[in-house]
C-alpha positions in Angstrom: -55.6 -117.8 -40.4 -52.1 -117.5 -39.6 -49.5 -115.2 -40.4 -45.2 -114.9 -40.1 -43.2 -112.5 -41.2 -39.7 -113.6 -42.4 -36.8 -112.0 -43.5 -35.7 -112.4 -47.5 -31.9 -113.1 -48.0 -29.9 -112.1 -50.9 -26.5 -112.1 -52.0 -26.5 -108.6 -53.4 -22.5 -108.1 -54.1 -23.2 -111.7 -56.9 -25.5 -109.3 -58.7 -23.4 -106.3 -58.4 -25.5 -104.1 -56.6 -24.8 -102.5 -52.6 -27.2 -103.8 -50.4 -26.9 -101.2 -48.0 -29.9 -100.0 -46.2 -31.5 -103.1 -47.4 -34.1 -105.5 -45.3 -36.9 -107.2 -47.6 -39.3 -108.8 -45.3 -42.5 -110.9 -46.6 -45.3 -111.2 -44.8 -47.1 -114.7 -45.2 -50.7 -115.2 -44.3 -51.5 -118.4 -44.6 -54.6 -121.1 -43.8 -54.8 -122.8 -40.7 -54.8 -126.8 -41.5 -57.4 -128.4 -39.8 -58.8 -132.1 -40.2 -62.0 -131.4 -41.3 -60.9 -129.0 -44.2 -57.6 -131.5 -45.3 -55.1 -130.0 -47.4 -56.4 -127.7 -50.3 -53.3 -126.8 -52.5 -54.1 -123.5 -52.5 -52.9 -121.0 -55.0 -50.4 -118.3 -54.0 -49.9 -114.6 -54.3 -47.3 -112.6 -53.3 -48.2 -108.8 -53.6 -45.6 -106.1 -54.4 -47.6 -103.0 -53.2 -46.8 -99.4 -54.9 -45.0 -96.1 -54.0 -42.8 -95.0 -57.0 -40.0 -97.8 -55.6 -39.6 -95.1 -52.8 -42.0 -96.8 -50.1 -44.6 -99.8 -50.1 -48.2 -98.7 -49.7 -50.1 -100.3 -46.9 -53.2 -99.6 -48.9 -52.0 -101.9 -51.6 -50.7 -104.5 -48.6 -52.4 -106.1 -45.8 -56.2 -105.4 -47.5 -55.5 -106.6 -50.8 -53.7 -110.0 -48.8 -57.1 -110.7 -46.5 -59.3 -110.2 -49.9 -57.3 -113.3 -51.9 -57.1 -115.2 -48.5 -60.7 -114.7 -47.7 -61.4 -116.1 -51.4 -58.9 -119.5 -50.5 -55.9 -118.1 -52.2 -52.7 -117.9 -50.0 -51.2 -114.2 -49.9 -47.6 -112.8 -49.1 -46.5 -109.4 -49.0 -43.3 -108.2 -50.3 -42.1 -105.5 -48.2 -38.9 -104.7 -50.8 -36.0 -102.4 -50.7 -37.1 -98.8 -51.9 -35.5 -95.5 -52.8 -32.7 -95.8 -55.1 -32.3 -98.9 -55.2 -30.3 -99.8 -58.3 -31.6 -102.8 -60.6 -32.2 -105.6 -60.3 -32.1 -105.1 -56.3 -36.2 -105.0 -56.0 -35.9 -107.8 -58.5 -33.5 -110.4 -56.6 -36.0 -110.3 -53.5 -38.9 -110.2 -55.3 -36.9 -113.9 -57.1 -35.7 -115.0 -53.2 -39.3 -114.2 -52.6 -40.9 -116.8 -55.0 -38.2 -119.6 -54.6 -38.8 -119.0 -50.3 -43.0 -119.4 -51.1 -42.1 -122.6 -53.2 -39.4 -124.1 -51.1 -42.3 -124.0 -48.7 -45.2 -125.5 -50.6 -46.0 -128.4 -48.0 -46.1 -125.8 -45.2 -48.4 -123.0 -46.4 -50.3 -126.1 -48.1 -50.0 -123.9 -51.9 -49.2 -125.5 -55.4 -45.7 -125.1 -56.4 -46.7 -124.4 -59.6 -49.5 -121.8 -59.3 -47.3 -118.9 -57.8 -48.9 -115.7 -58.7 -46.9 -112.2 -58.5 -49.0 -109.2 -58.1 -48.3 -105.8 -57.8 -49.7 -102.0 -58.0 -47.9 -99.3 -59.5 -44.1 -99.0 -59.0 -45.1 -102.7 -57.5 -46.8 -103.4 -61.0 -43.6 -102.8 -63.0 -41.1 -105.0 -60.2 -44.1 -107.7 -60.8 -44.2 -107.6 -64.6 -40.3 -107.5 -63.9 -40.3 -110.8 -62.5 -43.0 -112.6 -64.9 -40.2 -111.6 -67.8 -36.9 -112.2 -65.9 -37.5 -115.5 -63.6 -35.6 -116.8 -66.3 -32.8 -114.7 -66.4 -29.5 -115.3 -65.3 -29.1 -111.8 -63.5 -31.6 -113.5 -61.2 -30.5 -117.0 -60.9 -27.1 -116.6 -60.9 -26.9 -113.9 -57.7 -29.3 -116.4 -56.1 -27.7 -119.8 -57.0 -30.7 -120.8 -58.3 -32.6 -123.0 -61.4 -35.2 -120.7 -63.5 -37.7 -122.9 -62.0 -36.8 -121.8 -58.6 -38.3 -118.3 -59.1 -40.6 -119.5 -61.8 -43.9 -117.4 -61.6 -47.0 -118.8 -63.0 -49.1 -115.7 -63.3 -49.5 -112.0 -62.5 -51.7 -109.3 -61.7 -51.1 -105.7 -62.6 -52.9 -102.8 -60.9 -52.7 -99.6 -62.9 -48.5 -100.4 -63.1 -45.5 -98.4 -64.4 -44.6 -100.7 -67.3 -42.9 -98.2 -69.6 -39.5 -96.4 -68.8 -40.0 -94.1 -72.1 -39.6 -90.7 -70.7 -43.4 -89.3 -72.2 -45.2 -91.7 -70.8 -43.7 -93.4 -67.9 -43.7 -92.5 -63.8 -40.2 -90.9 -64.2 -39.6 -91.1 -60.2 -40.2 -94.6 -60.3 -37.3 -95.3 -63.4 -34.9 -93.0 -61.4 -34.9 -95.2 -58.6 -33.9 -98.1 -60.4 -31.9 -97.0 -63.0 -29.5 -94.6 -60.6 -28.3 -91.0 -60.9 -25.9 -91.9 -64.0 -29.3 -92.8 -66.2 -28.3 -94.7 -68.1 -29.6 -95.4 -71.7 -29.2 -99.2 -71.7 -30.6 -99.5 -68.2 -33.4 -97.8 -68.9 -34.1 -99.6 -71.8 -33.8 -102.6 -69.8 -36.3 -102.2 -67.5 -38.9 -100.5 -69.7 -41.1 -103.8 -69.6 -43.5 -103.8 -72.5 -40.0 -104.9 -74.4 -39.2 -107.8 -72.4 -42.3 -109.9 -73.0 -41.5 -113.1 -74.3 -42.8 -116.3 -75.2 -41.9 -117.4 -71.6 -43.8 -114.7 -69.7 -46.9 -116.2 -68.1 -50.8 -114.7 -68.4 -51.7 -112.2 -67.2 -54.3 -110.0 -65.2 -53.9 -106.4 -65.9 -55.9 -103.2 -65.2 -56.0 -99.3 -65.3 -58.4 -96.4 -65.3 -58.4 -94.5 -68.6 -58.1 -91.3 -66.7 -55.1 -92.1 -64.6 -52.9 -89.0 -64.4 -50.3 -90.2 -62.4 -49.3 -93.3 -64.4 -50.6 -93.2 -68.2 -52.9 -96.4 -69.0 -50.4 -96.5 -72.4 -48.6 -98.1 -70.0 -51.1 -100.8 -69.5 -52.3 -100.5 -73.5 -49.0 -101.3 -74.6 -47.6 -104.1 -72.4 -51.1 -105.9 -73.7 -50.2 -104.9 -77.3 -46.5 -107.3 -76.4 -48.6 -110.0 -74.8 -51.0 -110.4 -77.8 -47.9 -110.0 -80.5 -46.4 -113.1 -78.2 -49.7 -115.2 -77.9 -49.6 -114.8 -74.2 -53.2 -115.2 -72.5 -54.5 -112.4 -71.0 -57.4 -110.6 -68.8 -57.9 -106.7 -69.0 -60.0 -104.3 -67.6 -60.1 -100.5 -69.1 -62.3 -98.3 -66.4 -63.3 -95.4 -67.9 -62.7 -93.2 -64.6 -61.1 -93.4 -61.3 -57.3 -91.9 -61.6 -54.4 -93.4 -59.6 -53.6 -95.5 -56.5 -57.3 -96.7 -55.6 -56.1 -100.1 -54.0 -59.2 -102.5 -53.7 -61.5 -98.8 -54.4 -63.3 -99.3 -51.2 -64.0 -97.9 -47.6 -61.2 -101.1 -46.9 -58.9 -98.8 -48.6 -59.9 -95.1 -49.0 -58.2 -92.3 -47.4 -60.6 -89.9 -49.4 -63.9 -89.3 -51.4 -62.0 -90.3 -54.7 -60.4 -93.7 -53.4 -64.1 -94.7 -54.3 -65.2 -96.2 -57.0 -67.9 -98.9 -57.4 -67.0 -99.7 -60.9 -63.0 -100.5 -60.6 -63.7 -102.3 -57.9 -64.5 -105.0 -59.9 -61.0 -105.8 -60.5 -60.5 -107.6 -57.4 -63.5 -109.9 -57.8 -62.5 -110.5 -61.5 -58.4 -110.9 -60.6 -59.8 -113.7 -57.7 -61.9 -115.6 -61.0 -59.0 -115.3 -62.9 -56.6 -116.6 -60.1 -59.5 -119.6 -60.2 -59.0 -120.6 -63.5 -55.3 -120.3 -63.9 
């Protein structure tokens, strides 16, 4: 296995935003070509990990990478800008992100066109906002780009903010992107179960029914817009388990309720999925 980590450029000024205090960095972990093995094509993920867009979890970073790799799929790590960071910052790296993994295809030995965005939480939402933006022009046009650049092919949600509507959203999360002068048409902007399209790809998505933290409405109604838009999609409703569980193992626990035998079946039911893309 190998790994790099390199740092994500952007033009931040083209999309209007102040890139002040920011430094996206992905982290690429990668399979070591040997003779014997030849090249494999692999499929990609790059993994936005959560922390209400004011930190990146390492719990939903490094483990959840070495679980995809050690099932042959290539992972990255988006380590994005966080706190306050006003839309579509997290966005454009998340785009520069993609089009750097692609641009790259020969070297990390990946398929150019099975580029998987995955993300947990705060990280769900900027994932889901990439599967319905890569073709927008407030991302290709700050990063001089085609729509095919940043293209995403799939993407797996982990219990994710989705909504921005003030009853059932992560609040702290929608602040950080939408900026102190909140406003209305931002907001609605970035509230993501209103953005699926018939160009968002499928989709792996899961939640635990109990969450407290971030409501699985979230989760019911962004599957409610990819079933009104014919889009494929996996889901998996757990009937307990809360918030922030990560793979829902001793890999990733910090305490008693990080475990849960029964959500952990996401992981080995996202890596199927990820199969038969």
């Amino acid at each position: 296995m190998l790994k790099e980590t390199v740092e994500i450029k952007v033009d931040y000024e083209k999309a209007g935003v102040s890139g002040e205090g920011c430094a996206p960095v992905l982290d690429c972990y990668y399979n070591t070509l040997t003779e014997e093995i030849g090249r494999k094509k692999h499929k990609a993920i790059i993994i936005c990990p959560g922390g209400g867009y004011d930190w990146c979890s390492e719990r939903e970073a490094e483990p959840v990478a070495f679980r995809f790799l050690g099932a042959g799929i290539c992972a990255f790590v988006l380590r994005y800008s966080c706190v306050k960071k006003k839309f579509p910052t997290d966005a454009l790296e998340c785009a520069a992100a993609v089009k750097y993994v692609r641009d790259n295809a020969e070297k990390f030995d990946i398929d150019p066109d099975k580029i998987i965005v995955c993300g947990f939480s705060a990280g769900g939402h900027l994932a889901a906002t990439m599967a319905n933006f890569w073709n927008s022009e407030l991302l290709t046009r700050p990063l001089g780009c085609k729509p095919e650049d940043i293209k995403v092919n799939g993407s797996i949600l982990g219990y994710p903010v989705i909504t921005s509507d003030p009853e059932y959203t992560h609040e702290g999360s929608i602040l950080n992107i939408i900026g102190e002068e909140k406003s209305s048409e931002l907001r609605e902007l970035v509230s993501m179960e209103k953005r699926v399209s018939e160009n968002t790809p499928p989709t792996f998505i899961w939640h635990c029914a109990d969450d407290g933290c971030v409501r699985v409405e979230n989760t019911l109604w962004y599957m409610c817009s990819l079933s009104k838009y014919h889009i494929p999609f996996e889901s998996h409703i757990y009937e307990y388990g809360g918030h922030g569980l990560a793979l829902c193992d001793e890999t990733t626990a910090t305490w008693e309720g990080h475990y849960q035998p029964v959500a952990a079946h996401w992981a080995e039911a996202a890596i199927d999925w990820v199969h038969r893309l």
